[in-house]
N, C-alpha and C positions, 0 to 999 in steps of 0.2 A: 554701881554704875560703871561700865567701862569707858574707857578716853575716848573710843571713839563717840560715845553718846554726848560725852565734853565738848567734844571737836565740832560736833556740828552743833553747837552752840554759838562758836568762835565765829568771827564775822573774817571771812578772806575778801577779801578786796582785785579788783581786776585791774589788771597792771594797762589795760587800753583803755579805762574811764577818763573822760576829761572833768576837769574842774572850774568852773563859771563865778565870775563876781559880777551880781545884776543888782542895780542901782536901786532905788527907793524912793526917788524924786525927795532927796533930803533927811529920808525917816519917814517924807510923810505915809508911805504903806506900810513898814515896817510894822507893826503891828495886826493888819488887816491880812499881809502876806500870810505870817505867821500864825493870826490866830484861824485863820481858814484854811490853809495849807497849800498854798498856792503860790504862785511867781505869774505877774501879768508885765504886757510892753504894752505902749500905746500905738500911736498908726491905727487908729480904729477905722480910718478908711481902707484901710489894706486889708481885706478883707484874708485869711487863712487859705481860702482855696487862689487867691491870685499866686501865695507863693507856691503853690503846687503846679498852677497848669500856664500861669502864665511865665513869658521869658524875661531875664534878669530887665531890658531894656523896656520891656511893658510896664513892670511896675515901678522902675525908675524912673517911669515918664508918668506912670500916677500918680508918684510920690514930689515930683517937678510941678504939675499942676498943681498939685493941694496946697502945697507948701511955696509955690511960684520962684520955684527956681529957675534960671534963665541955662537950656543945658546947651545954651549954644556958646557959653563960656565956661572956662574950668573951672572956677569957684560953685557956682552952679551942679555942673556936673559931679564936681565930687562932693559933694553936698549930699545929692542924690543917693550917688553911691554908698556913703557913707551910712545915710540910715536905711537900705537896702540892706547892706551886710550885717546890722546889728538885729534886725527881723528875720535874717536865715540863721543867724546864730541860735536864736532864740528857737526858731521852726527846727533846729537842726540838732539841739539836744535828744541827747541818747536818756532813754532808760537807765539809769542807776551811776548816772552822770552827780559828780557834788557841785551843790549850788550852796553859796555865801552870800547874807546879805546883809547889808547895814543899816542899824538904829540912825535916830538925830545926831549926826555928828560923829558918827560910828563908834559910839561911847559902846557899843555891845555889835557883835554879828551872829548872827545864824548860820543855823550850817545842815543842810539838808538833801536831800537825794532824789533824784528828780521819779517820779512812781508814774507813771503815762508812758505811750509810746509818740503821740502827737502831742498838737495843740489841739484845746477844747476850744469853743468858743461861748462864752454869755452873752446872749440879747439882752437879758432884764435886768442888771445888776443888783442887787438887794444889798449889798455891803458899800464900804467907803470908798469903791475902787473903780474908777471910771475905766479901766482897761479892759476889753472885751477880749481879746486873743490872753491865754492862758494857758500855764502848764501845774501840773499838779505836784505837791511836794511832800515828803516825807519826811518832816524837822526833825535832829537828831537831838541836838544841843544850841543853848544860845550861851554866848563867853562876854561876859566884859572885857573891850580890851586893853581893857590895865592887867589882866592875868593871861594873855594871849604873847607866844615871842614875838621880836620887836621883827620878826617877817613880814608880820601881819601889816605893820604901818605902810609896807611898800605895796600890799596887796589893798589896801582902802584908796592909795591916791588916783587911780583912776578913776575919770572922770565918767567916761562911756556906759552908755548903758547895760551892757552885757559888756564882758570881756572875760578870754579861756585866758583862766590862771594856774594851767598842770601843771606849769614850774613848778610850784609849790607846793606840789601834793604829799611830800614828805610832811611837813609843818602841818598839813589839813589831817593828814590822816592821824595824827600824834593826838589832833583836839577832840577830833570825831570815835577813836577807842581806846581803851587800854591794852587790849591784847589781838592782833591782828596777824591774817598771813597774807603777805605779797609775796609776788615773785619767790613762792618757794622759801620762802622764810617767814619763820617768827616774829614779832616784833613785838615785846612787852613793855607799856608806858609807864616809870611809876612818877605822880606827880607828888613832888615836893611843896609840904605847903609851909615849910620854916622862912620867918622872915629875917633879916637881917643877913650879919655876917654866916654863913655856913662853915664851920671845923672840918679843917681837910683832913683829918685825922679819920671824924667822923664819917663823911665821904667816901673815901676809899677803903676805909671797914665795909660800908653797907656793899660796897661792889665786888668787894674780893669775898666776903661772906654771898650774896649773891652767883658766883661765877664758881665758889665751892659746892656750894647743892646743885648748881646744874650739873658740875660735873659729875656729884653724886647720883644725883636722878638717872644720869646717862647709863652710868655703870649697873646700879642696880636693876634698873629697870631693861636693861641689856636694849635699848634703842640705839648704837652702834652709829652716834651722830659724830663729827668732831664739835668739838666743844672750842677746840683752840683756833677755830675758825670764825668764831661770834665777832661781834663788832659792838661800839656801846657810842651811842650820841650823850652829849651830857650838854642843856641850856639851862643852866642856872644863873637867873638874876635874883635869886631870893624872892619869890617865887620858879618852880621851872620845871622841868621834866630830865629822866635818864631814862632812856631808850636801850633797850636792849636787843639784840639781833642776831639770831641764830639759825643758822642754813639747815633747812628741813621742820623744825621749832619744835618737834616734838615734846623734846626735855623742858624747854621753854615752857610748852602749854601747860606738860604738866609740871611745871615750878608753881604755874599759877595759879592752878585748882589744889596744890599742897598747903602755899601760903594762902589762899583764901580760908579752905579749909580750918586751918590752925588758927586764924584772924577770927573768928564766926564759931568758933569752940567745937567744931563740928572733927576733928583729923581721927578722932578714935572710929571714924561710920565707915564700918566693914562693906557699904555696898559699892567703893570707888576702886577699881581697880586700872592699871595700869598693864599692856601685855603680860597679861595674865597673872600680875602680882599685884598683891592687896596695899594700897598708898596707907593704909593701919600700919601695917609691918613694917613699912620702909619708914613712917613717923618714928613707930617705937626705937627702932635700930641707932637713927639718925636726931633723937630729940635736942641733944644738946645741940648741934649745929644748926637746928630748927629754931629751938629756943633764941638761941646767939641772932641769929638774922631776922625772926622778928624785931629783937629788942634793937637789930640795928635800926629797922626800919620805923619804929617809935622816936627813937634817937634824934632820927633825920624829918620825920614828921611826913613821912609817905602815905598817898592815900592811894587805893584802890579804888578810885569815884566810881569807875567804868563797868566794875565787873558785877553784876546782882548775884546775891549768893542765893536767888531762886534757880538759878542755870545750874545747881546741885542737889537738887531735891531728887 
């Protein structure tokens, strides 16, 4: 198999996607969202084609009757407004937008990708979810967030029903894959699952063992990346993640289809090749340094959750 058959395995991500936290009235859809694949808001008198054809001030003023806002004052008024804009937020998502959403007490969140270009709408509901306006979702992962970084807790206190949270799209995208390309870069997550005290000994083994077979990868594989241009996040609370970040990611991608390979017994299968050299050969060549950075990665208790070793068949 060649990298590039790898490659497009690898999920790149769009650097103009936004990121949405939409409520659950408590938990209580959290279940019904997810196990149908869906994201609903209410306003079921608001019907999907008002936000189309009618003007922000129309359904503002039907959103004033239903709910009997007085919009001849400012409370009123921005009353209005306010659940106005959380219905275009919602009408306004994009296609392959990530949406987050929270359990009972946001003990767990979802994390999913919105798969529609509009809103649909149900007449007949057949499930537990009284909301008729609806967008369709694509769940990736769900996280308890006792294993999520502590970003997460400033991303659950809003209260609103929708709200864009792309600030944080760095922390979304770390939970949502392991090996990713933004903006032109690699980005390899390895999650640490050791608890307690972490041996900084240990630590900076696995990363300078890490940052020596990239460099190796670079050389050999003659991919003509800097190396000495990477960048590395590191959030360790015992549980945590180290992010790795290499402009271009080639050598990165394939660090990652090496050590999977070598993880899954598989590094001797003559059919993965790399610009035109066989990742066999550059195993054999490089075993001790191979060997060394698995064991470190044993060591530190890293897992690969993210990457299925079916994407090497």
């Amino acid at each position: 198999m060649e990298l590039t058959s790898f490659l497009d395995n690898l999920k790149v991500i769009d650097p103009d996607i936004n990121y949405w936290f939409v409520r659950t009235d408590s938990g209580y859809h959290f279940e019904t969202f997810y196990n149908n694949g869906f994201i609903g808001i209410g306003w079921n008198f608001i019907y999907h084609e008002d936000l189309i054809f009618l003007s922000p001030s129309e359904v503002q003023q039907k959103i004033a009757l239903e709910k009997k806002y007085d919009l001849t004052k400012s409370r009123g008024k921005s009353k209005a407004t306010r659940d106005y804009n959380k219905l275009m937020r919602f009408h306004n998502l994009n296609k392959g937008d990530v949406v987050i959403i929270p359990s009972h007490s946001s003990s767990r969140l979802a994390f999913g990708i919105v798969a529609d270009d509009s809103i649909y709408t149900v007449l007949d509901p057949n499930d537990d979810c009284e909301y008729l306006k609806r967008r369709k979702i694509d769940w990736v992962i769900v996280k308890p967030m006792s294993e999520l970084e502590s970003k997460f807790y400033e991303i659950k206190i809003s209260q609103h029903s929708i709200s864009q949270i792309t600030k944080y799209a760095n922390y979304i995208d770390r939970v949502m894959s392991s090996f990713y390309f933004k903006n032109n870069t690699g980005n390899f997550v390895l999650h640490v699952n050791q608890e307690g005290n972490i041996n900084l000994n240990d630590l900076l083994e696995l990363m300078q063992q890490n940052n020596s077979l990239l460099q190796t990868i670079n050389d050999f594989f003659e991919l003509g990346e800097n190396i000495d241009e990477s960048s590395i996040k590191v959030n360790l609370q015992s549980k945590g993640t180290i992010t790795f970040n290499v402009p271009g990611g080639i050598s990165l991608a394939t660090l990652c289809l090496i050590i999977t390979l070598c993880s899954c017994g598989r590094a001797d299968d003559t059919h993965h090749e790399v610009n035109g050299k066989p990742v066999s050969k550059f195993v054999e060549i490089n075993k001790a340094l191979l060997d060394s950075t698995v064991h470190s990665y044993k060591k530190n208790e890293v897992i690969l959750d993210n990457i299925e070793n079916d994407k090497f068949k």
